[in-house]
Each structure stands twice: as structure tokens, then as C-alpha cells.
N, C-alpha and C positions, 0 to 999 in steps of 0.2 A: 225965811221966805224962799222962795224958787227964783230961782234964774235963770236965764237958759247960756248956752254957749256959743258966744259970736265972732263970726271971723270976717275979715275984709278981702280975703281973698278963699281958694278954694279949700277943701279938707281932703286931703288925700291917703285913701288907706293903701296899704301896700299891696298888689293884686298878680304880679310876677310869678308866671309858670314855673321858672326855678325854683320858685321856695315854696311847691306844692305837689304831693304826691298824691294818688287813690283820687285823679280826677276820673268825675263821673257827670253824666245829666240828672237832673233832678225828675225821679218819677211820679205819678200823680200829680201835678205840680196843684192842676186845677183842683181837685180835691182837696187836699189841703187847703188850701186857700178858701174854698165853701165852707171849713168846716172852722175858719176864724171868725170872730165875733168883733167890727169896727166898734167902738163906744163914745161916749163922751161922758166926760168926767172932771171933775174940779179939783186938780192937786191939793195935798196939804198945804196949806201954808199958801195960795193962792186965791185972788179973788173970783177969776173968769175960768168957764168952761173948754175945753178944749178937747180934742178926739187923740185916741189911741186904741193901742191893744192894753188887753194886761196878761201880766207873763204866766199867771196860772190857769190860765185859759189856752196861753197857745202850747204850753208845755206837753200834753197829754198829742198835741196835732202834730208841731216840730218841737221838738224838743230841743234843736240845735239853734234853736235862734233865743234859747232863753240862759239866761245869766245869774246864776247864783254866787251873790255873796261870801265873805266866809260863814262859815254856820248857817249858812242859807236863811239868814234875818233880812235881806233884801234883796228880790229878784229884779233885774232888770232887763228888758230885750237888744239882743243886737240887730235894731232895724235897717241899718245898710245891709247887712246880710239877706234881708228881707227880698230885694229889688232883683237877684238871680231866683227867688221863687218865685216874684210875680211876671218875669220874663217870663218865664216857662209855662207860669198857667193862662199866658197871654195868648200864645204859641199852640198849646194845644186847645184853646177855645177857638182859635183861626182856623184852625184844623176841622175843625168841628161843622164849623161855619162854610167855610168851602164846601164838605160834602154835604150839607144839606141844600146849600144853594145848587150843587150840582143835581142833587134828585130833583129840583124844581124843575129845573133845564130840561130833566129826562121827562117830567109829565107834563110840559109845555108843544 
């Protein structure tokens, strides 16, 4: 059966500048992101439905967010990893947003 993984306080993954090189922004961010597919889906081994991605779907979009197994008999995503792409395609849809509202402004 499924389980999931629970904590009484927070989960913290390691995020220190020092222990990262070839930092960059993430481009296209929104893009990417259009071109995921939210689902919903019923685990094995579970009774109720529930939403995700699945990892051969995002593989071909990001491929760094997907997790192969050994032998690649099971893929799984790393969705913290997720949360620096949807900043970014947040970010350039604001972008986006501001200059349209600004044309509004100019034909007002």
C-alpha cells in the first residue's frame, strides 16, 4: 500500500551557494511550464484520487526534474526542484502582465 512521508517539523534540503557551481536563471520558465500536463490519478495500491505530474510526460519538457531509477524500472520527479521553475514562469507572466496593462494605459 502507499504511504506518504510525514514530518512534525520542517524538511530541509540543502540550498547553499558554496556547494553550487554554473549558477544560472532559468529560461523559458513559462513555457515550460504550459507545456506540463497537471493530472489526477489513483496510485497503485491506493484507494482515492489524487493530482500530480507523471515523470514521462515532463521528461521530454524538463528533463532535470525527472528521476530515474536504476535501470530506469522507476521514474520519479523531484518536485521541490519544481518551485525555482514556477518562480520564474511566475515572474515572466508578471512581466507580461505589466506591459499589457501598460498599452491599456497608452489607449486610455
Amino acid at each position: 500500500t502507499f504511504t506518504g512521508i510525514y514530518a512534525n517539523f520542517d524538511i530541509v534540503a540543502c540550498s547553499d551557494c558554496r556547494g553550487k557551481s554554473n549558477i544560472s536563471t532559468i529560461d523559458n520558465a513559462l513555457e515550460k511550464v504550459n507545456n506540463l500536463k497537471g493530472r489526477t490519478y489513483t496510485a497503485q495500491g491506493s484507494a482515492g484520487k489524487t493530482y500530480g505530474l507523471v515523470a514521462q510526460e515532463v521528461a521530454p519538457v524538463v528533463p532535470e526534474l525527472v528521476y530515474s531509477g536504476a535501470n530506469g524500472e522507476q521514474y520519479g520527479l523531484k518536485y521541490q526542484n519544481m518551485t525555482a521553475l514556477l518562480i520564474e514562469a511566475i515572474k515572466e507572466q508578471s512581466k507580461r502582465i505589466c506591459h499589457l496593462e501598460g498599452k491599456l494605459k497608452d489607449q486610455s
